[in-house]
C-alpha positions as CSV (number, residue, x, y, z in Angstrom):
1,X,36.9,-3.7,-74.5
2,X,36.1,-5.7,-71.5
3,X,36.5,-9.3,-71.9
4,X,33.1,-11.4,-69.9
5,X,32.9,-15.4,-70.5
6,X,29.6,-16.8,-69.5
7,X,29.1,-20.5,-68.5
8,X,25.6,-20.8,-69.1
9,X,22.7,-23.5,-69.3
10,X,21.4,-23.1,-72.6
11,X,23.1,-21.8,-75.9
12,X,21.8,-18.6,-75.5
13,X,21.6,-16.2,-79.1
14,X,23.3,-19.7,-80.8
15,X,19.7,-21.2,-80.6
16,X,19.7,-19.2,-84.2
17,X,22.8,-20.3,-85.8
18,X,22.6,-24.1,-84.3
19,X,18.8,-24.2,-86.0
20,X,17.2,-27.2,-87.0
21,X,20.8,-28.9,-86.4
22,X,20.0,-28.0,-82.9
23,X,19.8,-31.2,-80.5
24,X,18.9,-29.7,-77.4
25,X,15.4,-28.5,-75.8
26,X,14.8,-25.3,-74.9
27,X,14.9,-21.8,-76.8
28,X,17.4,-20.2,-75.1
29,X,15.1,-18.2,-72.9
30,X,16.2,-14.8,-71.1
31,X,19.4,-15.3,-71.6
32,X,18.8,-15.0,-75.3
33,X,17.6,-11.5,-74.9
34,X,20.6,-10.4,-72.2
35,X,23.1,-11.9,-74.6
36,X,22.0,-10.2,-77.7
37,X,22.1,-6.9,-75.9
38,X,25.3,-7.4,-74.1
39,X,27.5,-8.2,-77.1
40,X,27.3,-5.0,-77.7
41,X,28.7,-3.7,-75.2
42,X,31.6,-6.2,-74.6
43,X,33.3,-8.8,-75.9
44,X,31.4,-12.0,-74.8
45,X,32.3,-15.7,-75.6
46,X,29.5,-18.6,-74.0
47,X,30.4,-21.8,-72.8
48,X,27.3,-24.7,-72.5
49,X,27.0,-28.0,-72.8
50,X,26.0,-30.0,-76.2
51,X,25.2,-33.5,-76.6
52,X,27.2,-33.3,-79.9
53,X,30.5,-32.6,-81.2
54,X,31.2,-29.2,-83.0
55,X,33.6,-26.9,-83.2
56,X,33.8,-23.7,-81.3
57,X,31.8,-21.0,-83.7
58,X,30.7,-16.9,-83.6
59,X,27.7,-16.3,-84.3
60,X,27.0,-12.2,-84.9
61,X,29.4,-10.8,-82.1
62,X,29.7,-13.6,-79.8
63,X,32.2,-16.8,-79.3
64,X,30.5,-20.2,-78.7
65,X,32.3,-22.7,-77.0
66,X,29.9,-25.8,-77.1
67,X,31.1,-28.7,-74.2
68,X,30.5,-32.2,-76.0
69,X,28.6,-34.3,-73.0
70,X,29.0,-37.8,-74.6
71,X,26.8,-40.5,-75.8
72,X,23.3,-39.5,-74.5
73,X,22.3,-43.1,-73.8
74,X,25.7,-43.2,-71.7
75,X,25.6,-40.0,-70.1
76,X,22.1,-40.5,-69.0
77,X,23.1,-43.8,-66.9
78,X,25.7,-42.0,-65.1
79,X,23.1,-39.4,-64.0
80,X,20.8,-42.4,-62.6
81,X,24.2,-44.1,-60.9
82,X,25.9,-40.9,-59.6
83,X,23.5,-38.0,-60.2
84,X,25.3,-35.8,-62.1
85,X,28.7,-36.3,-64.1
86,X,31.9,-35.9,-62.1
87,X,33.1,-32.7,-62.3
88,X,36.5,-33.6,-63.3
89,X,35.2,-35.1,-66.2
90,X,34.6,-31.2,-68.1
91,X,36.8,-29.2,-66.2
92,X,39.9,-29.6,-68.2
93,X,37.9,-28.5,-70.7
94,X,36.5,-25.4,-69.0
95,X,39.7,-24.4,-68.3
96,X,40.8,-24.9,-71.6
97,X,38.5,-22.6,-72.8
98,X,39.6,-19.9,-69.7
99,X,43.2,-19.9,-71.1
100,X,42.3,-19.5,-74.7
101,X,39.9,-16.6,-73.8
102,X,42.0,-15.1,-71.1
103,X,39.0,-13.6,-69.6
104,X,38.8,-10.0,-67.4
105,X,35.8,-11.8,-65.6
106,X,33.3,-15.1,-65.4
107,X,29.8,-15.4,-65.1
108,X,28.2,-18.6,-64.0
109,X,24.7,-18.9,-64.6
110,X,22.9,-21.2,-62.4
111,X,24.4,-23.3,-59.5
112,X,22.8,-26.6,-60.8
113,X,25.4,-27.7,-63.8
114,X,29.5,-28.5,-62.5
115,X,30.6,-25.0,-63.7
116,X,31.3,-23.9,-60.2
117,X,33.9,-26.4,-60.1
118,X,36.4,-24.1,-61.7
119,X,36.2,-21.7,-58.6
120,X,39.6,-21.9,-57.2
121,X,41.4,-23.5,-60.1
122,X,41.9,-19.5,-61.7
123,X,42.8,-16.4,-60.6
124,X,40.0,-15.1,-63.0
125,X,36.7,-13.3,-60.5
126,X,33.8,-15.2,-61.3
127,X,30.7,-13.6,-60.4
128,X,27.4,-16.6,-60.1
129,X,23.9,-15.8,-61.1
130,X,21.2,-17.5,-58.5
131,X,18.6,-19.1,-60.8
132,X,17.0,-21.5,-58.1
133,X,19.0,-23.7,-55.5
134,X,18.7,-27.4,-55.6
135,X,19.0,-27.9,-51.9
136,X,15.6,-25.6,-51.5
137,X,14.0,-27.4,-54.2
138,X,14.9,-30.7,-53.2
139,X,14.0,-29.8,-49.5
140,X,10.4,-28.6,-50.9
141,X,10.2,-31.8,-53.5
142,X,7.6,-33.8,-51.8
143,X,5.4,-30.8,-50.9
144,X,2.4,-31.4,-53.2
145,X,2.3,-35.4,-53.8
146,X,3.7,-36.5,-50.2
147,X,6.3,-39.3,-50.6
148,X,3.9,-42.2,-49.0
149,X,1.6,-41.6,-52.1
150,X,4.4,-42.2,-54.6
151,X,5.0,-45.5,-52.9
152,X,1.5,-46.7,-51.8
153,X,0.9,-50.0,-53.5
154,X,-2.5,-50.6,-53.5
155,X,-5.6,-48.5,-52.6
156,X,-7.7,-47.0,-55.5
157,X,-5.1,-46.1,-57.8
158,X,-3.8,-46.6,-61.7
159,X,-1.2,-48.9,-61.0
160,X,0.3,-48.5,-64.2
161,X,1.0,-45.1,-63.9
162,X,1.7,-45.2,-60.3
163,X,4.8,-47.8,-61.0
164,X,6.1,-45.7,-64.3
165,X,5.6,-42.4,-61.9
166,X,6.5,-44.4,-58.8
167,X,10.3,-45.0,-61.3
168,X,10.4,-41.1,-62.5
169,X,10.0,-40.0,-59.3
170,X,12.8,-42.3,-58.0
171,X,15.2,-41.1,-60.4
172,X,14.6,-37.3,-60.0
173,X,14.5,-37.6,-55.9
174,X,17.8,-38.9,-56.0
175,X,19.2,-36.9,-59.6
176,X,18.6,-33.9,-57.2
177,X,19.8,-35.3,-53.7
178,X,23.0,-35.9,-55.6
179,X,22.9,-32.3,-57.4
180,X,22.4,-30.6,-54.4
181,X,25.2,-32.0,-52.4
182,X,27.5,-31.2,-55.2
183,X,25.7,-27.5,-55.4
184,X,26.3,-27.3,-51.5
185,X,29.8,-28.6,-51.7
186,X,31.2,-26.0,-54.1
187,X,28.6,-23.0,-53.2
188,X,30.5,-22.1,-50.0
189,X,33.8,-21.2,-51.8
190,X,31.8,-18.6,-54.0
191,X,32.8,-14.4,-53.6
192,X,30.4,-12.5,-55.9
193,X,26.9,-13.7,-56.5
194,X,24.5,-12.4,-58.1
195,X,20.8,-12.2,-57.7
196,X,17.4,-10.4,-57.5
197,X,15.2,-11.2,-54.5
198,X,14.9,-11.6,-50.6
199,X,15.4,-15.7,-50.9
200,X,18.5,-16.1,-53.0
201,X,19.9,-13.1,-51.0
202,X,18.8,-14.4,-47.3
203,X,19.6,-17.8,-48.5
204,X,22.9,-17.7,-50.1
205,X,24.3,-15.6,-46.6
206,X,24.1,-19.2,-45.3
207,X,25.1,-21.1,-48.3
208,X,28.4,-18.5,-48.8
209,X,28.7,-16.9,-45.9
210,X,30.6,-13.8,-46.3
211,X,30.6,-13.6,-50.2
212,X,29.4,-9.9,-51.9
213,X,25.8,-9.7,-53.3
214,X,24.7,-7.7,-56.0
215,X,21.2,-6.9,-57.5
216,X,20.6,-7.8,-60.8
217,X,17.4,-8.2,-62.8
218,X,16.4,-10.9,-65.7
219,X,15.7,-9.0,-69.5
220,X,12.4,-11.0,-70.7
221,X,11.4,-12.1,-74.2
222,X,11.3,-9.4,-76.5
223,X,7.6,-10.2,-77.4
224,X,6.1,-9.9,-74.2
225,X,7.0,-5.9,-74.1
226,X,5.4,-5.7,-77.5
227,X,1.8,-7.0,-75.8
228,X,-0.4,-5.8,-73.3
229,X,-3.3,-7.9,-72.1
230,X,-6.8,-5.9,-73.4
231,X,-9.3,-9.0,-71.9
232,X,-10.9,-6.4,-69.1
233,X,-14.5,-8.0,-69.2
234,X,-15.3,-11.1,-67.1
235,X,-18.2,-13.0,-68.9
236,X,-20.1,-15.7,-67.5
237,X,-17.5,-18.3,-68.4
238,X,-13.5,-17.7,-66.9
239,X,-10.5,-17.8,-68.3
240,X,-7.5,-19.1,-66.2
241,X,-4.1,-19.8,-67.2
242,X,-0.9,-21.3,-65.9
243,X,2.5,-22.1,-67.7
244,X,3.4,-25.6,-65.9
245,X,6.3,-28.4,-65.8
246,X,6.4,-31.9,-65.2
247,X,8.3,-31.3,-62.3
248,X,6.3,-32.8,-58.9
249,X,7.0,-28.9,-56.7
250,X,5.7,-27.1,-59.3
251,X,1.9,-27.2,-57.8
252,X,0.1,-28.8,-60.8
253,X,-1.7,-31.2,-58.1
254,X,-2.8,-27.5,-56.4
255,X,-4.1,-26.4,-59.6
256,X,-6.0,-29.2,-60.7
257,X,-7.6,-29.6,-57.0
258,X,-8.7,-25.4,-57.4
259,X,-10.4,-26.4,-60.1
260,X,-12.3,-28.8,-59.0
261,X,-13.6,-26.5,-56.1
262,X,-14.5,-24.0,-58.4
263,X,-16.4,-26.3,-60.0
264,X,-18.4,-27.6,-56.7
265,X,-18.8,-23.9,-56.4
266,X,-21.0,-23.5,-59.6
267,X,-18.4,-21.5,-61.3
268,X,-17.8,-22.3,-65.3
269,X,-14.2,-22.0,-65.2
270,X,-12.1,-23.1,-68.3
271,X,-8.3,-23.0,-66.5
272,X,-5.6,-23.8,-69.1
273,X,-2.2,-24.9,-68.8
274,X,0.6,-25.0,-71.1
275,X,3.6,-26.9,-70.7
276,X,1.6,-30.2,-69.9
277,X,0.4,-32.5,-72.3
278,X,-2.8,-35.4,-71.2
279,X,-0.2,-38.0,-71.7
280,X,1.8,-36.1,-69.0
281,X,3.1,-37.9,-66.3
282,X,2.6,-35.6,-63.5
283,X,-0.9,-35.7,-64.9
284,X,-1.3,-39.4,-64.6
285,X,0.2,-38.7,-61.2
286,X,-2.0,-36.2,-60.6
287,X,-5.6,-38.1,-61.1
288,X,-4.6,-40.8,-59.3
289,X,-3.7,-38.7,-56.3
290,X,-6.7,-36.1,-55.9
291,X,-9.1,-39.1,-57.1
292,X,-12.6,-37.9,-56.7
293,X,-11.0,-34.4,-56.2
294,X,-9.8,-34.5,-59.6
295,X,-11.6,-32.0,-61.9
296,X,-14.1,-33.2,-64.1
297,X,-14.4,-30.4,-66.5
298,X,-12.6,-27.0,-67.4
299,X,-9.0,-28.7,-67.3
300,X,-7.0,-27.6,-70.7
301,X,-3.9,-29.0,-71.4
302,X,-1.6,-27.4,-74.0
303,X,1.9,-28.9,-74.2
304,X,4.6,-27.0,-75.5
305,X,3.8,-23.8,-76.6
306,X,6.5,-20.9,-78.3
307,X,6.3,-17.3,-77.0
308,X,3.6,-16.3,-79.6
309,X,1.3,-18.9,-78.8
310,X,2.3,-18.1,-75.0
311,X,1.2,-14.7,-75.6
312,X,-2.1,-15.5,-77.7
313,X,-3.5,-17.7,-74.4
314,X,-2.7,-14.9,-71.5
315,X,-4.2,-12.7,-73.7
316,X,-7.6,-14.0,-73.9
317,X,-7.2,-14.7,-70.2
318,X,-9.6,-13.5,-67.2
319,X,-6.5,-14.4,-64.4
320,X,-2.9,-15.9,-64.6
321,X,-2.4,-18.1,-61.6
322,X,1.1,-19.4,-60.6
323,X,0.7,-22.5,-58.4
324,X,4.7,-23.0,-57.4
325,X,5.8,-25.4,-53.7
326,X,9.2,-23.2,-54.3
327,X,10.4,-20.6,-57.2
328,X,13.3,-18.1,-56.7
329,X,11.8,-14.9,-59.6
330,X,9.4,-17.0,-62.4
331,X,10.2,-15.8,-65.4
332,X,6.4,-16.9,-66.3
333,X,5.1,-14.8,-63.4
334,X,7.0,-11.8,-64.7
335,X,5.5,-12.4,-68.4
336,X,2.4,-12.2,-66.9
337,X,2.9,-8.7,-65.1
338,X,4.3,-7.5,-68.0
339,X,1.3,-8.1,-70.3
340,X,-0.9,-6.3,-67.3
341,X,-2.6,-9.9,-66.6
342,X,-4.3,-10.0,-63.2
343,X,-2.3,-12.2,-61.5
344,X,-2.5,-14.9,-58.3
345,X,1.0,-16.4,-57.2
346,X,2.2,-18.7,-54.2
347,X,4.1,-16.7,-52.0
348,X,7.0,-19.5,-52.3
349,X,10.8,-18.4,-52.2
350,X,11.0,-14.8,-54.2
351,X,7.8,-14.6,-55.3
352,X,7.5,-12.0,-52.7
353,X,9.7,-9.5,-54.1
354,X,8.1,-10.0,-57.7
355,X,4.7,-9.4,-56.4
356,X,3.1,-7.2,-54.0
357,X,0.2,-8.1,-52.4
358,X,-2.8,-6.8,-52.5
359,X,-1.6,-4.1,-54.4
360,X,-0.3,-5.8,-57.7
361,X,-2.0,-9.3,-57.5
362,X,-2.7,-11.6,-54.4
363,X,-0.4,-13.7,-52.7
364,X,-1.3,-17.4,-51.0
365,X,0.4,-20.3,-49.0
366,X,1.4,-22.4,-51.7
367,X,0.0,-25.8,-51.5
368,X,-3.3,-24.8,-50.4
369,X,-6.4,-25.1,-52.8
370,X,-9.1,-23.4,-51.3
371,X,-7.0,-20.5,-50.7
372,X,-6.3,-20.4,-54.5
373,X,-10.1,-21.2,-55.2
374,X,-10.7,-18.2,-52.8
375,X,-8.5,-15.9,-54.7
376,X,-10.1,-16.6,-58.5
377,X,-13.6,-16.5,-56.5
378,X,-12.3,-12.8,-55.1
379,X,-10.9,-11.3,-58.6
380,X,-13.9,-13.0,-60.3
381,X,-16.3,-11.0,-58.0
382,X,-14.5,-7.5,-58.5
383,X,-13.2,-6.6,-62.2
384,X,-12.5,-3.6,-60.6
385,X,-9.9,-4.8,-58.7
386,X,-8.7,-7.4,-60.6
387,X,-7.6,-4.4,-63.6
388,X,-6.3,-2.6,-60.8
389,X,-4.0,-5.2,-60.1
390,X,-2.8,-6.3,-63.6
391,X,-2.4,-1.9,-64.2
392,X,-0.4,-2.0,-61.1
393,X,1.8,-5.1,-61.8
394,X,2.8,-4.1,-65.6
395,X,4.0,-0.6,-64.1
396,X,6.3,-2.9,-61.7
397,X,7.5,-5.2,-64.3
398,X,8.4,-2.9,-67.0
399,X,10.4,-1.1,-64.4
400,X,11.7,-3.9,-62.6
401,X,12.8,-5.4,-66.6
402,X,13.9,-2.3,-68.1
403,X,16.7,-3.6,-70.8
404,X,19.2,-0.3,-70.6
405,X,18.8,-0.3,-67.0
406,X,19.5,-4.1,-66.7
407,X,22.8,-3.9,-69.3
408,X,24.1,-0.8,-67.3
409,X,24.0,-2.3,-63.7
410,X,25.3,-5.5,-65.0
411,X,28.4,-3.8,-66.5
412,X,28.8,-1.9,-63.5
413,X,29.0,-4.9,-61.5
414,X,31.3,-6.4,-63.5
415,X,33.3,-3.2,-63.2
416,X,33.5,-3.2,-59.8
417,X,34.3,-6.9,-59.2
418,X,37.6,-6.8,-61.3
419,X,38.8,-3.5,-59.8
420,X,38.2,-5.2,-56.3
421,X,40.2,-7.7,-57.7
């Protein structure tokens, strides 16, 4: 049986056996659902980083190999001095792990941790996923708040929150400056990548010249093929939703300014957001930026919700908008096709090979409001449409994140990489 070891961001399946002992955020996300299928098929060990010590553990038919990072406290003030931790500091230890698995092949998921610096240092392939690129992202960061606003000091702003953001923003600027010049350093000495739209392929041509693409698509959370959104009537009041971050390109600022011109228009709109909380930075950030432009009514914010809870909101939602400066495929954008929602998206990085527009949603120039106001206002005034376009993007996305079809292609690229080999 073929032997695959995955380098990955998150735990993965071990979210279950690491329980309430776990330390990290996060669920595991897609990479839950690809792992628990692919087991089967192989035999798979994951590598990812913990801020504790334990010992290497299987959990059903797969082999953890948890990296200890170090002190939290301590490891956190390396990222502010240096940006991330040097490389050298965990290779040993990923090769350690290489010689006791004794791999056929490698997957590296993501460009953004210091996996890539075991390219070169074994004969092993390694194939790497694209998830996003930090030299984009960093490239796009100050898209929605402009850097001169996150260093005014005075004007009619809350200085309070302008000196903590001001502080954030400082450290995540230059977090990601430093990130990306490692990313760009090592990316150029990578042979197989793998990815699934028109950015990441058109991008990495110039970040790896010469290296072999392949097409490979993301399995999604197992309850959001169960669900189908059923909310076809548009009453008097509408129903928006978005699934947010804290981070400053993810177009919160966009949103919140949308709002408040549907509001000016006369229409009751209720938009909610998960993934921000009112004690949210970037929405401290965000009121003191659009001032008078910030909306006074309709503006939800849920925090953290789980995949249920997820599900419950888009479901008794009119229109899922996703407000994104830059994404490469948004996993919260495809949840949203799945379930049939109506959807609006920024035609930023790959959102363009995720959605087709005017035929399974509407795509706009990211970072402009009244464009996104305009695009509510036009699904609002035709239903019609509007189902049309959920019908049309939950055909795509059950296709585009068929599970068989997703295992089979990806063992066939593995296949084919270690013959070539």
């Amino acid at each position: 049986m073929m032997k695959v070891l995955w380098f990955s961001n998150s735990p993965a399946m071990s979210i279950e056996y690491l329980g309430k002992d776990n330390k990290i955020m996060g669920t595991g996300g897609w990479l839950y659902s690809l792992n628990k299928l692919m087991q089967n098929e192989l035999q798979l060990s994951v590598v990812f980083h913990y801020p504790y010590q334990i010992d290497c553990f299987k959990y059903q038919q797969t082999t953890y190999f948890p990296i200890y990072t170090g002190n939290i406290i301590l490891e956190n003030l390396k990222k502010r001095i240096w940006g991330k931790v040097y490389d050298q500091d965990f290779l040993p230890k990923y090769l350690d792990v290489i010689e006791e698995i004794k791999p056929d092949i490698i997957h590296i998921h993501g460009t953004e941790n210091p996996y890539l610096c075991i390219i070169g240092k074994t004969s092993v392939p390694i194939i790497v996923s694209i998830q996003g690129n930090l030299t984009v992202y960093y490239h796009k960061f100050l898209s929605g708040f402009y850097g001169r606003f996150l260093f005014r000091k005075s004007g009619n702003i809350n200085f309070k929150s302008l000196i903590l953001g001001r502080e954030k923003f400082n450290d995540d600027l230059i977090n990601m400056r430093k990130m990306s010049a490692i990313e760009q350093k090592t990316f150029k000495n990578i042979m197989h990548i793998l990815g699934r739209t028109d950015w990441d392929r058109r991008i990495t041509r110039v970040f790896a010249y010469g290296s072999n693409y392949y097409s490979g698509n993301e399995i999604l959370r197992d309850p959001f093929y169960e669900s189908k959104w059923e909310n076809k009537i548009f009453k008097s009041k509408i129903v928006l939703f978005t699934t947010n971050s804290n981070n400053y390109y993810k177009g919160f600022e966009t949103l919140c300014h949308a709002l408040h011109l549907l509001n000016l228009a006369g229409i009751d709109a209720c938009w909610r957001v998960a993934g921000i909380f009112k004690n949210s930075l970037i929405n401290s950030i965000t009121k003191s930026f659009l001032g008078k432009d910030y909306p006074k009514q309709g503006l939800i914010l849920l925090g953290s919700l789980d995949e249920n809870e997820l599900i419950k909101n888009m479901k008794e939602t009119n229109i899922y908008v996703m407000p994104s400066h830059i994404e490469n495929s948004p996993n919260n954008l495809c949840e949203a096709m799945i379930l049939g929602l109506p959807c609006i998206s920024t035609f930023s990085g790959g959102t363009g090979s995720m959605l087709k527009d005017g035929e399974e949603g509407i795509l706009i120039q990211d970072g402009d409001p009244w464009a996104m106001a305009g695009a509510i206002i036009e699904l609002i005034n035709d239903p019609e449409k509007a189902i049309k376009y959920g019908n049309a993007a939950r055909e795509r996305a059950l296709l585009r994140h068929d599970k068989d079809t997703i295992v089979k292609d990806l063992l066939e690229t593995y296949k084919t990489i270690i013959v070539k080999t």
